[in-house]
C-alpha positions in Angstrom: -7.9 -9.4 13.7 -9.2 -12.4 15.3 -7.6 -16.0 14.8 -9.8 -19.2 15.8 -8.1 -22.6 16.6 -9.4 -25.4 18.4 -9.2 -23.6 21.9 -11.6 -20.6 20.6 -10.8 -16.9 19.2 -7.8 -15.1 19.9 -7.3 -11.3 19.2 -3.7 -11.1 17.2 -2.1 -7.8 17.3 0.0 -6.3 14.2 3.8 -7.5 15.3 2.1 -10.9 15.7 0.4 -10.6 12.4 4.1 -9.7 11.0 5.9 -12.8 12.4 3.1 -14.7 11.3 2.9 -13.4 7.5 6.9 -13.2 7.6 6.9 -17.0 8.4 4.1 -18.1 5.6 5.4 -15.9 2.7 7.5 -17.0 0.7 8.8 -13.7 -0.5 10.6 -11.8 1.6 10.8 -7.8 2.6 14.4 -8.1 4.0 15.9 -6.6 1.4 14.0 -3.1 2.3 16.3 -0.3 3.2 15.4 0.6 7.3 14.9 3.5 7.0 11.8 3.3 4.7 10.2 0.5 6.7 10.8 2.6 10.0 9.1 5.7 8.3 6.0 3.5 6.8 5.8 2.2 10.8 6.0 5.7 12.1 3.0 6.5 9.6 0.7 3.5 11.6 2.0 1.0 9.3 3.2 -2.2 8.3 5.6 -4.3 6.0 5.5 -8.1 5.7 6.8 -10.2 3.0 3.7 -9.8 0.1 2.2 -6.4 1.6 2.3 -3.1 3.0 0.4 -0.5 4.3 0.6 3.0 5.9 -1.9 5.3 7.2 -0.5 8.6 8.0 1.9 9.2 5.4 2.5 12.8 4.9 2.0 13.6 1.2 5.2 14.7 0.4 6.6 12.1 1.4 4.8 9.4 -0.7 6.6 9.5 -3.7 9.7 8.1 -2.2 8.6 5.8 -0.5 7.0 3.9 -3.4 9.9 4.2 -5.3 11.6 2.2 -2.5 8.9 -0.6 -2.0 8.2 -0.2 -5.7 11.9 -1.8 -6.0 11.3 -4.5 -3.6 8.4 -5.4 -6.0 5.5 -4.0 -4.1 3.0 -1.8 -5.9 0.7 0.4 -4.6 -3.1 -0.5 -5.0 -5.0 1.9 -3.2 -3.6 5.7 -2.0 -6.1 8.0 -0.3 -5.1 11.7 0.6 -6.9 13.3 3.1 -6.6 16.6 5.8 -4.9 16.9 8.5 -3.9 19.2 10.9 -0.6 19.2 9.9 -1.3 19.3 6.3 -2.2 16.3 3.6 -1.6 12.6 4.2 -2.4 9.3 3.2 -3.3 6.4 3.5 -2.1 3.5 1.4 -1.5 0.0 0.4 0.8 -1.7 -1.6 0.9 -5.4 -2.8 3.9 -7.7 -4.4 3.0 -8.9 -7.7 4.3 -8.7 -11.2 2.5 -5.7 -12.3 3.2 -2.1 -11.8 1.3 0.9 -11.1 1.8 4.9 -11.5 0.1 7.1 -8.4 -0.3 11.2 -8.9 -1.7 13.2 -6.5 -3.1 16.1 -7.2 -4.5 14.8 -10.6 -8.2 15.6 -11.2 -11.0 12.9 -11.5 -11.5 14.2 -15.5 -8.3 13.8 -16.1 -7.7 10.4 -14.4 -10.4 8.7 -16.1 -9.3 10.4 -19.4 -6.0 8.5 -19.0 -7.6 5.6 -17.7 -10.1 5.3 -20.7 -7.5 5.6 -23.4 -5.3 3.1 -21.9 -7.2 0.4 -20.8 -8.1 -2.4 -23.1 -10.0 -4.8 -21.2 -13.9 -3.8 -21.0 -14.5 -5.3 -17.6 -12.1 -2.5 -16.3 -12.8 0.1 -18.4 -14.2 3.9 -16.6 -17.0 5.4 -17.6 -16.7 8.6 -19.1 -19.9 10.4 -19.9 
């Protein structure tokens, strides 16, 4: 990430980016349990005050982890399984906000946009499904 001020652009590096969210947020991601935030670090990830985000999460593992920052008011927004050597991970991000959100894995791409379809009302967001 780069950050300008008047003396030019300066490279900032995640903890910095931490301290500096943790500062301007008014929430706050204090409350988190330590264990949960050292396990979302130990994927190559981060929680600050309004977000968080992982990038080697093993699958399996997932679920429980949202449930924790789903009670801290952060939802996931985007999840992305993919193979490793080790077996499946992923990859996600979660965002504090009023709304909520469900995430399956291993749900297919029919059945998704079935559920999707017959539960979304608002046209701008609605799937295609032909």
């Amino acid at each position: 990430m780069h950050v300008t001020s008047s003396a030019g652009p300066a490279v900032c590096s995640a903890a910095a980016l931490a301290i500096i969210l943790a500062a301007t947020s008014p929430a706050t991601a204090n409350d988190l349990p330590a264990e949960v935030r050292q396990e979302v670090e130990r994927a190559d990830g981060l929680v600050a005050p309004s977000f968080a985000f992982c990038l080697t999460l093993p699958a399996d593992r997932l679920a429980a982890v949202n449930v924790q920052l789903a009670r801290e008011g952060l939802h996931a927004v985007r999840v992305r399984p993919f193979p490793a050597p080790d077996g499946v991970r992923v990859a996600a991000l979660w965002h504090r906000d009023d709304r909520t959100a469900r995430v399956r894995l291993g749900a297919t791409g029919a059945a998704v946009l079935a559920e999707t379809a017959s539960t979304t009302t608002c046209s701008r967001h609605r799937l295609p499904t032909g």
